[in-house]
C-alpha positions in Angstrom: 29.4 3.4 15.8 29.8 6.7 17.9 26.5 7.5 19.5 27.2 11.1 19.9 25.5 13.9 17.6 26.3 17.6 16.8 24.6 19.2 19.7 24.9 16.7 22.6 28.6 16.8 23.4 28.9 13.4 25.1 25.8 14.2 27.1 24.3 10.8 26.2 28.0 9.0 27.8 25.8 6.8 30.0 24.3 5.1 27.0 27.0 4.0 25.0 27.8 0.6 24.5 31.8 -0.3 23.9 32.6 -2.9 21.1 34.8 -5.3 22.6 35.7 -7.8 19.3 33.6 -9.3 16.8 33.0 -11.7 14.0 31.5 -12.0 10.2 29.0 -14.3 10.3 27.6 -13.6 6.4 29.6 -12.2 3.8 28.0 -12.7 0.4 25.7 -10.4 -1.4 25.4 -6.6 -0.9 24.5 -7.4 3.2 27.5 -8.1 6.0 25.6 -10.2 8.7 28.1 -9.2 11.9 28.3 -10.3 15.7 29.7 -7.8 18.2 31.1 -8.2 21.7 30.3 -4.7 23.7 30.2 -3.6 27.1 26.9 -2.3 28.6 27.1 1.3 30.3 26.9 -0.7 33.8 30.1 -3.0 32.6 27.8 -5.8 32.1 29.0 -8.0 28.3 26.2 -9.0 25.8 26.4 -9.3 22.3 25.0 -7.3 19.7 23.8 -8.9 15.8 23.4 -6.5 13.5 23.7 -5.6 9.3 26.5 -3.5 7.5 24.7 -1.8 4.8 26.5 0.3 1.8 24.0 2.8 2.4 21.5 4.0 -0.1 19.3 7.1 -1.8 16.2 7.9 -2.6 14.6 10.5 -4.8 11.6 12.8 -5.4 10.7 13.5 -8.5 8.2 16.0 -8.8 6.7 17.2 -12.0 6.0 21.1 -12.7 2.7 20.7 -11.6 3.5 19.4 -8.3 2.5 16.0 -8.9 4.7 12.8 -7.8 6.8 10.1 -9.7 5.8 6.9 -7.8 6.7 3.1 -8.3 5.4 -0.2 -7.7 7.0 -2.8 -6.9 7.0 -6.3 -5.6 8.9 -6.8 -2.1 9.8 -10.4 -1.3 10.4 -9.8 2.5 7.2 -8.7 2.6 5.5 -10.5 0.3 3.4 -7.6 -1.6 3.9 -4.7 -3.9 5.0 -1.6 -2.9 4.3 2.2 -3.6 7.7 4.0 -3.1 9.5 6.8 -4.6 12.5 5.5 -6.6 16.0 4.5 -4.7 18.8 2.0 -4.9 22.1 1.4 -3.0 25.1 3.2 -3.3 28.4 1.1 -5.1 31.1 0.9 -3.3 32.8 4.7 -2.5 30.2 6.0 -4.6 28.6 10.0 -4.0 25.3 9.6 -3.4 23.7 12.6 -5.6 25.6 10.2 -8.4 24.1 7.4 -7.3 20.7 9.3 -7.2 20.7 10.7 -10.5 21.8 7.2 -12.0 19.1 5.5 -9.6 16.5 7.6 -11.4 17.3 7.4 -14.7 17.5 4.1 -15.0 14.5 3.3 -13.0 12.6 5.3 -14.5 13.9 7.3 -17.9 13.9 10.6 -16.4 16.2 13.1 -15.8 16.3 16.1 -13.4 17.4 19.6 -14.0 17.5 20.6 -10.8 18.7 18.6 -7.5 18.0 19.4 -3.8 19.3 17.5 -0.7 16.9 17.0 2.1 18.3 14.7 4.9 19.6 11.4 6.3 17.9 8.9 7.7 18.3 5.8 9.3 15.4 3.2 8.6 16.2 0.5 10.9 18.6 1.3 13.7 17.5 -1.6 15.4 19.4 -4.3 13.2 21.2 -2.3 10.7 23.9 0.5 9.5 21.4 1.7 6.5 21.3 5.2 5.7 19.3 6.5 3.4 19.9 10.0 1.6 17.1 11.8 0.6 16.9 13.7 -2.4 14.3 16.7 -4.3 14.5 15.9 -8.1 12.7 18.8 -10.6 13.0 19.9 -13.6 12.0 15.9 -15.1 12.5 15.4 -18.7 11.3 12.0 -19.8 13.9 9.3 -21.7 14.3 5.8 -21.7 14.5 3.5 -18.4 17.3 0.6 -18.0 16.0 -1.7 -15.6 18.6 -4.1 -14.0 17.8 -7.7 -14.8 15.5 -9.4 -12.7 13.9 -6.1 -11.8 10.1 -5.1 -12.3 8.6 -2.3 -11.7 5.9 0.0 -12.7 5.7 3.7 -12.7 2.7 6.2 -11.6 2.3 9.6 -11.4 0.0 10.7 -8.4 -0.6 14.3 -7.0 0.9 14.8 -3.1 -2.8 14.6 -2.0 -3.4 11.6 -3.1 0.4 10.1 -1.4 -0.8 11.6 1.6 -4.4 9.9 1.8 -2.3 6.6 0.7 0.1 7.0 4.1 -3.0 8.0 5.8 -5.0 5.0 5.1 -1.8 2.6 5.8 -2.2 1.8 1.6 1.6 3.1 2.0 3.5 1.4 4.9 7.0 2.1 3.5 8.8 4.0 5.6 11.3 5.9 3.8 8.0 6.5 1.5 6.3 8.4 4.4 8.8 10.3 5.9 9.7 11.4 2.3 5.7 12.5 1.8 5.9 14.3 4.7 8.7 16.2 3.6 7.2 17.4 0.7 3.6 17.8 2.5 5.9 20.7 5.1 7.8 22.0 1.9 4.5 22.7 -0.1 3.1 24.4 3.1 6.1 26.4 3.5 6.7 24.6 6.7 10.0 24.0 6.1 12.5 25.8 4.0 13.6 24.7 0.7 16.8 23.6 0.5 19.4 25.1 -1.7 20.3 23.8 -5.5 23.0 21.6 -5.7 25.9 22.6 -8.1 
């Protein structure tokens, strides 16, 4: 867990916590409940509880005409459905541009043409090693979804307007969902760059 970025060169020395040992206190599923030993930047010991995570994608399919490929989704943590842009975890050593092109074909049916990486992200540094790749999908052609058993979900295709009243409102409180709407809000201004086409 190295704290330090490209860019900062150590600069941030004062604020990184040591790992002294640790333990596995949950190993079953897809989640690693950990316990870690560190020392504090004043030398004081606490311990820190956190997940491993395998890390994950998500995509953004967007149509020709610049509208969206949306899902919904119930979320038991939360208890509600969600609106989110389709995403799943990676397997174990897997690339993640594999992982997202599998992710969205068989969450949905469609394939893309055309692939564009936008960023990493970290969702919940707080409790969690989770990060989250994102991914520019175009070029959709429509085919047959494979859902994995037990999992329910509906598709909708909504303009960017209409994503960004949703976040607005608080109708959308994922957050991966946002930040991934406001990428393609700064993209479709001209904001930001587009990124190159994968190989």
């Amino acid at each position: 867990m190295n704290s330090d970025r490209p860019g900062n060169a150590g600069q941030d020395a004062n604020l990184v916590e040591t790992r002294i040992d640790g333990e596995t206190l949950h190993d079953e599923g897809f989640l690693i409940l950990k316990r870690d030993r560190v020392t504090l930047p004043d030398g004081k010991v606490t311990t820190r509880e956190y997940l491993e995570h395998p890390g994950a994608v998500m995509i953004l399919p967007v149509f020709d005409d610049g509208r969206v490929l949306v899902e919904r989704q119930f979320r038991y943590p939360v208890h509600q459905v969600m609106i989110e842009y389709p995403a799943g975890k990676l397997d174990k050593g897997e690339d993640p541009l594999v992982c997202a092109k599998r992710e969205l074909e068989e969450e949905t049916g469609y394939r893309a043409s055309d692939w564009r990486y936008l960023t990493r992200i970290h969702p919940v540094i707080s409790y969690s090693t989770e990060t989250l790749d994102l991914y520019l999908a175009t070029g959709l052609t429509a085919g047959e979804r494979r859902l994995d058993e037990g999992e329910f979900l509906d598709l909708e295709i909504v303009t960017l307007e209409q994503m960004l009243a949703w976040v607005h409102d608080g109708t959308i409180s994922d957050v991966k969902t946002i930040i991934s709407t406001m990428w393609l809000d700064r993209l479709k201004r001209g904001d930001w760059p587009q990124p190159p086409l994968l190989p």
